[in-house]
C-alpha positions as CSV (number, residue, x, y, z in Angstrom):
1,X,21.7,29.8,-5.0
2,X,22.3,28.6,-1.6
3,X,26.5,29.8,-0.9
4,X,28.1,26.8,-1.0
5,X,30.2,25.4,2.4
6,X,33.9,26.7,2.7
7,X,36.2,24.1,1.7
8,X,39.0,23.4,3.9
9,X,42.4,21.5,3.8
10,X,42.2,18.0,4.9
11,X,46.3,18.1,5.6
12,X,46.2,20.9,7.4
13,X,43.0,19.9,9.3
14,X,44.8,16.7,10.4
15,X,48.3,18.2,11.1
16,X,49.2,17.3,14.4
17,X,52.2,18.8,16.6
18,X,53.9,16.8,19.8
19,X,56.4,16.5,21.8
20,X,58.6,13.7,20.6
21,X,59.1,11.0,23.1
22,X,61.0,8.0,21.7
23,X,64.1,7.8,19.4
24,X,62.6,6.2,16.5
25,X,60.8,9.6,16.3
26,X,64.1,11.6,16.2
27,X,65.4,9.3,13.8
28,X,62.5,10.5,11.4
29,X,62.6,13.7,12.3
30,X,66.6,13.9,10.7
31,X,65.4,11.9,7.5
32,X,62.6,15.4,7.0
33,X,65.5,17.5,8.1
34,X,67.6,16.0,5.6
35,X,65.3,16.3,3.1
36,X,65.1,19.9,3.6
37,X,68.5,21.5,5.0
38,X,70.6,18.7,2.3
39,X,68.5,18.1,-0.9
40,X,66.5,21.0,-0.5
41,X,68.1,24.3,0.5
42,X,71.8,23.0,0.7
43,X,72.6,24.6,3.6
44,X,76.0,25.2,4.2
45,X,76.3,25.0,8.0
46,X,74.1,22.6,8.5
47,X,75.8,19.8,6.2
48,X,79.1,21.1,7.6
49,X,77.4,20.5,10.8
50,X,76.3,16.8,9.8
51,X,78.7,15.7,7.1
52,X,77.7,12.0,6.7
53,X,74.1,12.8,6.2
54,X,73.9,11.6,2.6
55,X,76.4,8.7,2.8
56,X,74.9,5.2,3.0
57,X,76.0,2.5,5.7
58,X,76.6,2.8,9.6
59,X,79.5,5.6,8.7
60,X,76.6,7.6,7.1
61,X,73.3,8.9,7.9
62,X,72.9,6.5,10.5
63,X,75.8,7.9,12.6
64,X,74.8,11.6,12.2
65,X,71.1,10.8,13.0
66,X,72.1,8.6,16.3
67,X,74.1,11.4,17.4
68,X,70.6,13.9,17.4
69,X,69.4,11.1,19.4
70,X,72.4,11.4,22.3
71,X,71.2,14.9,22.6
72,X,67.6,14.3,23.2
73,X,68.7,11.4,25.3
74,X,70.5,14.5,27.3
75,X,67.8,16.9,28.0
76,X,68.2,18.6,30.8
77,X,65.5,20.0,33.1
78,X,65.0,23.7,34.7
79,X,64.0,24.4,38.5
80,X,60.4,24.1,37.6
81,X,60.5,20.6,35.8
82,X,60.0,22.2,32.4
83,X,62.9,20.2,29.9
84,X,65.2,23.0,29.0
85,X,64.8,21.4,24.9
86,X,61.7,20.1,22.9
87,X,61.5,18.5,20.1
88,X,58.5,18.5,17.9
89,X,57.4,16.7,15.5
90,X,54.3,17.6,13.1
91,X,52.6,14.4,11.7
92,X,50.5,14.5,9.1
93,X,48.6,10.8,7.7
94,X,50.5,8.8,5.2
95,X,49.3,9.2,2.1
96,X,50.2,5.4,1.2
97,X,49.0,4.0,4.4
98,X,46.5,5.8,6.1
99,X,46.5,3.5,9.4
100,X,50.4,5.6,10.6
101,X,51.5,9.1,10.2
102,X,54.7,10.4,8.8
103,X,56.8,13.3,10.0
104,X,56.6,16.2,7.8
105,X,58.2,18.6,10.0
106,X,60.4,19.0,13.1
107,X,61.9,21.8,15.4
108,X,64.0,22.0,18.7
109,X,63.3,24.9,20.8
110,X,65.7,25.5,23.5
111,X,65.5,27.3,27.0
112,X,68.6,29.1,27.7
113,X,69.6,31.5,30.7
114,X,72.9,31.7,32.4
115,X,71.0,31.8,35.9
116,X,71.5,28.0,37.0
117,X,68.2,26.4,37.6
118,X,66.8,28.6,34.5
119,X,67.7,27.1,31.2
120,X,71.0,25.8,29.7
121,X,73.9,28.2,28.8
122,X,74.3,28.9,25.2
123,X,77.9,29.0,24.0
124,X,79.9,29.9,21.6
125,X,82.2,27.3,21.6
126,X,81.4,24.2,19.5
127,X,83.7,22.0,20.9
128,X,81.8,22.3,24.3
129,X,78.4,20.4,22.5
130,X,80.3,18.3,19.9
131,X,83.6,16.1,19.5
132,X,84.8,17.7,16.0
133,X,87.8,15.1,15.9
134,X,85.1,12.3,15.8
135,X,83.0,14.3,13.5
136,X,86.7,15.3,11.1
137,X,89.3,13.0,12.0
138,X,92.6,14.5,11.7
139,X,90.9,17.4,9.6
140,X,92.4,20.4,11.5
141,X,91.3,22.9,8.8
142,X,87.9,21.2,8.8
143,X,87.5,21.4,12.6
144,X,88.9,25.2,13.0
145,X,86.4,26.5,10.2
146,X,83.6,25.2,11.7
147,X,84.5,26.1,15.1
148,X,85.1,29.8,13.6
149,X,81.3,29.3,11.8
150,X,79.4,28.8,14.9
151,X,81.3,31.2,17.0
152,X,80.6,33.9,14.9
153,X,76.7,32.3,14.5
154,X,76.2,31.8,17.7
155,X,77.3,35.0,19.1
156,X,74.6,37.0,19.1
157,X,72.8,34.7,20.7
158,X,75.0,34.5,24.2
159,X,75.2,38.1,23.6
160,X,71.4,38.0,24.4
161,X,71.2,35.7,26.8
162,X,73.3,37.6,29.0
163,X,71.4,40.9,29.1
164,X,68.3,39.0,29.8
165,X,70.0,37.7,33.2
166,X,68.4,40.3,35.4
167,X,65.2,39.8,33.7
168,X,62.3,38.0,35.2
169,X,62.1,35.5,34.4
170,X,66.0,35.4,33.5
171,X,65.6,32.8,30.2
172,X,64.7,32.7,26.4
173,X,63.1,30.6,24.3
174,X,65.5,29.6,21.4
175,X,64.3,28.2,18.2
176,X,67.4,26.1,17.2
177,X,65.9,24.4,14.2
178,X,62.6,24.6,12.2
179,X,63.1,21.8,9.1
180,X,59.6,21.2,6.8
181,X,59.5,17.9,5.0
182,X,59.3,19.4,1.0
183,X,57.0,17.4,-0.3
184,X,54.7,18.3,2.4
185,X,55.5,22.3,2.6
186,X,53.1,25.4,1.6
187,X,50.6,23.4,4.4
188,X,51.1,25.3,7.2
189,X,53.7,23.2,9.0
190,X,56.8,26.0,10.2
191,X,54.3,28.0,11.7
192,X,52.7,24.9,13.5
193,X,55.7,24.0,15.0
194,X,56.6,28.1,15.7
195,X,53.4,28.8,17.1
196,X,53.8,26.0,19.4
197,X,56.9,27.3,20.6
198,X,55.7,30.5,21.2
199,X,52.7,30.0,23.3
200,X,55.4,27.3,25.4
201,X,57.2,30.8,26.1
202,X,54.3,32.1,27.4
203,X,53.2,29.6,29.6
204,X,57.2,29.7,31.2
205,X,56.4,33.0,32.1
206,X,56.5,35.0,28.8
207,X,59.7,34.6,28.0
208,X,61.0,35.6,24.9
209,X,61.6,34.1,22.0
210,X,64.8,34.3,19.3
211,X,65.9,32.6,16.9
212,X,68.9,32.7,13.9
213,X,66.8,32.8,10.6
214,X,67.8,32.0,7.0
215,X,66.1,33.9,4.4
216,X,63.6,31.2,3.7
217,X,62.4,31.2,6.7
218,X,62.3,34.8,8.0
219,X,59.4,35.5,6.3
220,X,57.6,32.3,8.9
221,X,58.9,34.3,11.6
222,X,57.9,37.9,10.9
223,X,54.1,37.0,10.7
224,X,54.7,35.1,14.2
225,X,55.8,38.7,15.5
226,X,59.5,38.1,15.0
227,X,61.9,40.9,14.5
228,X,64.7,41.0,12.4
229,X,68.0,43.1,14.8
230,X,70.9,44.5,12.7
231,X,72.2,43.0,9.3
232,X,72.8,39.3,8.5
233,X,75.2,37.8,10.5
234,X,79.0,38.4,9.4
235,X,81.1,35.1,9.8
236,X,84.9,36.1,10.8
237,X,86.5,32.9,9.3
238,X,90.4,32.9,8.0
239,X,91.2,34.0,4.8
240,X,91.6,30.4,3.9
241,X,88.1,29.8,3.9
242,X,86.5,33.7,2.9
243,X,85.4,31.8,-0.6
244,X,83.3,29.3,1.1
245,X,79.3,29.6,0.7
246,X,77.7,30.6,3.9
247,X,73.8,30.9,3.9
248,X,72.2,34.4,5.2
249,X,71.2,34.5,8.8
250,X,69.8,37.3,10.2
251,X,69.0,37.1,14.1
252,X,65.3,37.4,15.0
253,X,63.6,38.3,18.7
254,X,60.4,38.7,19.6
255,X,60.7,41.6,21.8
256,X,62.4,43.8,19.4
């Protein structure tokens, strides 16, 4: 009997990734990110990080979405012309109208240095990227916890980007965010959207790549060649707020 052809996946065959170019494409991108950091995972940070996401009118999901929009609207450039963040989008065809394509996955990968002309510096401090009174008005308790969150989140990460100053080049490739649409996942689309980043860091010269990984996706990131360094992050928060949930992240280089 003749063997018969190997059948392959037409999803994955006509997964697409790109560099998103227009805001309506962001906008998407946050409904799939949505769908996975809120309904799916309910990750802790990240609606702490985006509290209107599941309320309805221009208060709501509309707000937090525009403001991912301001910060690709702010992308800055290094000394070579490379934008210091991309965002991707994977598209796959819609399954109710084959004529557009949906977003079933997005990522933001960021090149940081503390050399000027090399990437943009990381930082510790939230309220240097985001207005917390806007996003909790008169909520001090609300604003000082998730100050403390991302300090403590974000500080291996400077801590890393400083010892690679006297490298050459002097910059890293940061993975900020890798979100997979669920009712498109188990097709292939986080390591799309990693791989993509990866082979970017080689082009800039090789750079290297980290990343802060929860424990659903570190597993994406270890067959890509990441390497998990140390424990999972400890978050120093006050006592006040020691009984909150807090999702595992465990800090991830590819040089390790």
């Amino acid at each position: 009997m003749a063997q018969q052809p190997a059948q392959t996946d037409p999803t994955k065959a006509d997964l697409q990734i790109e560099v998103i170019d227009r805001p309506e494409d962001v906008i998407e991108a946050f409904d799939c990110t949505c769908k996975a950091f809120g309904e799916q995972v309910h990750d802790a940070i990240w609606i702490a990080m985006n509290p209107e996401w599941e309320k309805d009118g221009p208060e709501g999901r509309p707000r937090a979405a525009a403001r991912l929009v301001e910060q690709w609207r702010g992308i800055t450039y290094d000394s070579q012309g490379n934008p210091n963040s991309i965002y991707l989008k994977a598209t796959l065809p819609d399954p109710a109208d084959s004529a557009r394509r949906v977003i079933a996955g997005f990522a933001i990968w960021a090149q940081l240095s503390i050399v000027e002309g090399h990437g943009d510096p990381p930082s510790d401090d939230l309220r240097s990227s985001l207005d917390l009174d806007a996003l909790y008005p008169g909520n001090e308790a609300e604003q000082r916890y998730l100050s403390q969150v991302h300090r403590s989140f974000a500080k291996r990460r400077c801590e890393f980007v400083r010892e690679k100053a006297t490298s050459q080049p002097p910059s890293v490739m940061h993975l900020q965010l890798c979100a997979s649409d669920p009712a498109y996942q188990r097709r292939g689309i986080a390591s799309k959207l990693v791989q993509w980043g990866l082979d970017e860091a080689q082009r800039r010269g090789g750079l290297e790549a980290i990343t802060e990984a929860s424990s659903m996706g570190r597993h994406v990131y270890a067959r890509l060649g990441f390497c998990g360094e140390g424990q999972d992050i400890v978050y120093k928060v006050d006592s006040e707020f020691q009984s909150r949930d807090r999702p595992l992240n465990l800090f991830m280089r590819t040089g390790a």
